[in-house]
MISEMI-725768 format. One record per residue: residue in three letters; chain; z, x, y of N, C-alpha, C, O in turn. Coordinates in nm, 4 decimals. Atoms other than C-alpha are relative to their C-alpha. Last residue first. Example, Ala and Ser with C-alpha at 12.3 -4.5 7.8 and 13.67 -1.06 7.14 Angstrom:
<rs>
SER:A:-0.0060:-0.0820:-0.1190:0.7140:1.3670:-0.1060:0.0730:-0.0770:0.1090:0.0899:-0.0261:0.2198
ALA:A:0.0000:0.0890:-0.1190:0.7800:1.2300:-0.4500:0.0000:0.0900:0.1200:0.0665:0.1936:0.1181
</rs>
This chain:
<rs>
UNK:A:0.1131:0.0709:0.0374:-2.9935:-1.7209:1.4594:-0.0330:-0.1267:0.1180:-0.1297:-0.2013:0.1030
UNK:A:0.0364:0.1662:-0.0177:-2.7244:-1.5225:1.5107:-0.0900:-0.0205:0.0603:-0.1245:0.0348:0.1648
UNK:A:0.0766:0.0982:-0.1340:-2.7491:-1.1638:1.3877:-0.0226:-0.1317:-0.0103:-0.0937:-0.1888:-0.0929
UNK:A:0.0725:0.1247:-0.0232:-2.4799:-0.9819:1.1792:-0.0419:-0.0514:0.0894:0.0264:-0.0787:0.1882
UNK:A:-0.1088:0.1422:-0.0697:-2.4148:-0.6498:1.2122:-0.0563:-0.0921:-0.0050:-0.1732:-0.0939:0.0336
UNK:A:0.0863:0.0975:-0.0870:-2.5431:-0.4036:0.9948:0.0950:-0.1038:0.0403:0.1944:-0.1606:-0.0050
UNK:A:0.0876:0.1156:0.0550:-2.2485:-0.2151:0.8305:-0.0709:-0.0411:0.1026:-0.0224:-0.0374:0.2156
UNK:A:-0.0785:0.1292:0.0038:-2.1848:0.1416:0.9174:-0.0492:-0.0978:-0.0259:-0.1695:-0.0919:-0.0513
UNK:A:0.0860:0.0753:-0.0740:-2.2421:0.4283:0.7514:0.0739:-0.1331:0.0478:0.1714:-0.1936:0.0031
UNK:A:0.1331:-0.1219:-0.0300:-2.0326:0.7001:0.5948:-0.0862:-0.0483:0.0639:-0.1552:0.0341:0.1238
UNK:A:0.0444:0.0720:0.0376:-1.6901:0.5045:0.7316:-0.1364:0.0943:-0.0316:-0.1748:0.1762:0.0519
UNK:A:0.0814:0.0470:-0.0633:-1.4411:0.7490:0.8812:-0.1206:-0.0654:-0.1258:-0.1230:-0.0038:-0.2323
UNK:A:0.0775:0.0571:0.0924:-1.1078:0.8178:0.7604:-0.1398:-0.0219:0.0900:-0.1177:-0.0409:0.2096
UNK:A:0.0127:0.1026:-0.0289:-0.9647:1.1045:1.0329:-0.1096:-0.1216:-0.0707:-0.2261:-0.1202:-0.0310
UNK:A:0.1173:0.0803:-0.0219:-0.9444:1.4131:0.8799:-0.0021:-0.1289:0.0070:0.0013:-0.1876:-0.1011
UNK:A:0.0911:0.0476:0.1023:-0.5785:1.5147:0.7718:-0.0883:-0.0342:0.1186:-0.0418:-0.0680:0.2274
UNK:A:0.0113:0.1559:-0.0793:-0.4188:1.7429:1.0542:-0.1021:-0.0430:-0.1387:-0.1859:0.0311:-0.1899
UNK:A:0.1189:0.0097:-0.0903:-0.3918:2.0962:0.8558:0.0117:-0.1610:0.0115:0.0453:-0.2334:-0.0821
UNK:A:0.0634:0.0669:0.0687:-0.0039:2.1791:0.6870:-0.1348:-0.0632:0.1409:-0.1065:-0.0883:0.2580
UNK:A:0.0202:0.1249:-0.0366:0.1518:2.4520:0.7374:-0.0861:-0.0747:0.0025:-0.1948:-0.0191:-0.0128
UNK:A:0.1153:-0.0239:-0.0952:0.2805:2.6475:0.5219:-0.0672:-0.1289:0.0783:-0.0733:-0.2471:0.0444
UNK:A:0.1243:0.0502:0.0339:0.6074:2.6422:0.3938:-0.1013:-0.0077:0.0767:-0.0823:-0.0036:0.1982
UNK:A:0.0048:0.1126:-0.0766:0.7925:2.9547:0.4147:-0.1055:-0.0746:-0.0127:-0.2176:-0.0303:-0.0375
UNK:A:0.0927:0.0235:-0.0070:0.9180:3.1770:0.1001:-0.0197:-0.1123:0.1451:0.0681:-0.1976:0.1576
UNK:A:-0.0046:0.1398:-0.0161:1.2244:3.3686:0.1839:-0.1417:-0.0617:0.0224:-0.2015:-0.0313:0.1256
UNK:A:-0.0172:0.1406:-0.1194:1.1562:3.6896:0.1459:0.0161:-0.1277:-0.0491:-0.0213:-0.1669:-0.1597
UNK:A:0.0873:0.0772:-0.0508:1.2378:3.9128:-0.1291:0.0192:-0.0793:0.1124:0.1227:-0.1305:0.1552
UNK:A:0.0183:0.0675:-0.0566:1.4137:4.2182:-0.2770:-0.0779:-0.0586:0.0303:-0.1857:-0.0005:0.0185
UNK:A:0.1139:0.0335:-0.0063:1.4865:4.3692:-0.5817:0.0133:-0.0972:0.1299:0.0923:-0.1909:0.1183
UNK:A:-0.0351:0.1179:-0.0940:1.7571:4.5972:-0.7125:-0.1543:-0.0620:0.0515:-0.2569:0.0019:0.0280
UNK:A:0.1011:0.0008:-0.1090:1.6945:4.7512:-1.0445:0.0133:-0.1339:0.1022:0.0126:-0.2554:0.0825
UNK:A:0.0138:0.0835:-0.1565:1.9690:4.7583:-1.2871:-0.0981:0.0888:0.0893:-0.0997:0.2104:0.1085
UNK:A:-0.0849:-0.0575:-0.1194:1.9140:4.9372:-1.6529:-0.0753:-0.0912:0.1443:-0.1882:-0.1301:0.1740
UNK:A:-0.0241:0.0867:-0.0952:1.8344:4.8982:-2.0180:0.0273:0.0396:0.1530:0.0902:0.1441:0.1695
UNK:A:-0.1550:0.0188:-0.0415:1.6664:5.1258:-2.2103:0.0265:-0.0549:0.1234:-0.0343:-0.0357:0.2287
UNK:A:-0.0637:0.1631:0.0771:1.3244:5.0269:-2.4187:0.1645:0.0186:0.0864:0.2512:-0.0660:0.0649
UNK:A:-0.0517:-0.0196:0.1257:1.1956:5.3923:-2.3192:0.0930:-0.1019:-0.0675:0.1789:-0.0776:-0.1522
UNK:A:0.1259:-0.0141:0.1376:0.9607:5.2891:-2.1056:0.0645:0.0155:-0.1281:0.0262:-0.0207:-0.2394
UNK:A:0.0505:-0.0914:-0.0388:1.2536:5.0877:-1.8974:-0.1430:0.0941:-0.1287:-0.1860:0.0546:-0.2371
UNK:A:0.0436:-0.0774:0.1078:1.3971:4.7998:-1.9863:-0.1083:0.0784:0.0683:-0.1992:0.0268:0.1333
UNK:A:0.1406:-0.0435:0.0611:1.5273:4.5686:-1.7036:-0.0418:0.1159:-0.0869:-0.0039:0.2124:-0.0204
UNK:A:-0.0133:-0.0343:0.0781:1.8480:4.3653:-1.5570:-0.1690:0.0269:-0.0584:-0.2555:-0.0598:-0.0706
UNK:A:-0.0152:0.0359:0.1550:1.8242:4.2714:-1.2516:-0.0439:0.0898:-0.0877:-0.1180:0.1836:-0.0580
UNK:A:-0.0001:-0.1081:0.1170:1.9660:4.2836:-0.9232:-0.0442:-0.0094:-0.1148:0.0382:-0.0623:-0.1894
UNK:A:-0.0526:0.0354:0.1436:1.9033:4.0823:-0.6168:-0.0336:0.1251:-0.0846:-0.1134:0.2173:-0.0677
UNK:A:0.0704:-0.0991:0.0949:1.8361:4.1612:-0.2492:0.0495:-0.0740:-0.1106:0.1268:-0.1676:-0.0901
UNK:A:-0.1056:0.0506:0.1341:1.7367:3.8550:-0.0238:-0.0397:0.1006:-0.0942:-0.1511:0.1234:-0.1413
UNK:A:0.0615:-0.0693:0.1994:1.5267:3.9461:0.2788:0.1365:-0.0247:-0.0480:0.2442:-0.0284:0.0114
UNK:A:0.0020:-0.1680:0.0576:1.6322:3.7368:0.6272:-0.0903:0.0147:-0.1349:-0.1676:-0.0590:-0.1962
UNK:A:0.1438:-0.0534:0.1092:1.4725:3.3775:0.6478:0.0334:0.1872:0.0393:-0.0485:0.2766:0.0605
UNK:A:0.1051:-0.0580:-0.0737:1.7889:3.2628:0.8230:-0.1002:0.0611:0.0251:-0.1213:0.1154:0.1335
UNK:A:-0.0220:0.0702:-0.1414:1.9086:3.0186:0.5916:-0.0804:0.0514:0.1181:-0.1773:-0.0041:0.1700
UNK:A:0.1481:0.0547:0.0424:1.7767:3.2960:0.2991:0.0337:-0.1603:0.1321:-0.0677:-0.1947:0.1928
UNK:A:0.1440:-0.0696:-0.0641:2.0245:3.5441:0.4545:-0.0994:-0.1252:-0.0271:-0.1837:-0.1438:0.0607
UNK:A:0.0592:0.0045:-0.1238:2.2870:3.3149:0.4514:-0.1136:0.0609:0.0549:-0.1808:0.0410:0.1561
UNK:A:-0.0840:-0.1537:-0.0481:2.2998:3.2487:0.0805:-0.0235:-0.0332:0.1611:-0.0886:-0.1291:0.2025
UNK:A:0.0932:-0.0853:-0.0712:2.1870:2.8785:-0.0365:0.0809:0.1053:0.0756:0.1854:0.0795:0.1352
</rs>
């Protein structure tokens, strides 16, 4: 891992690409560092009903 992408700088890169006229040539390209997203509190299980309670007799 580079240092920019450690410190969520932009990351340039170069590549190789064909142009209209099929000829080759470098184009630089930068990106961010993807971050993960964060994640929502799961919903607490809950029962859809509850059971009758048993009555002693």
């Amino acid at each position: 891992m580079t240092d920019s992408q450690m410190t969520g700088g932009p990351t340039r890169s170069w590549v190789m690409v064909a142009d209209a006229d099929g000829r080759p040539h470098l184009e630089s390209r930068w990106t961010m560092p993807e971050t993960a997203p964060v994640a929502a509190p799961a919903p607490t299980a809950q029962p859809a009903h509850a059971a009758p309670a048993a009555h002693a007799a």
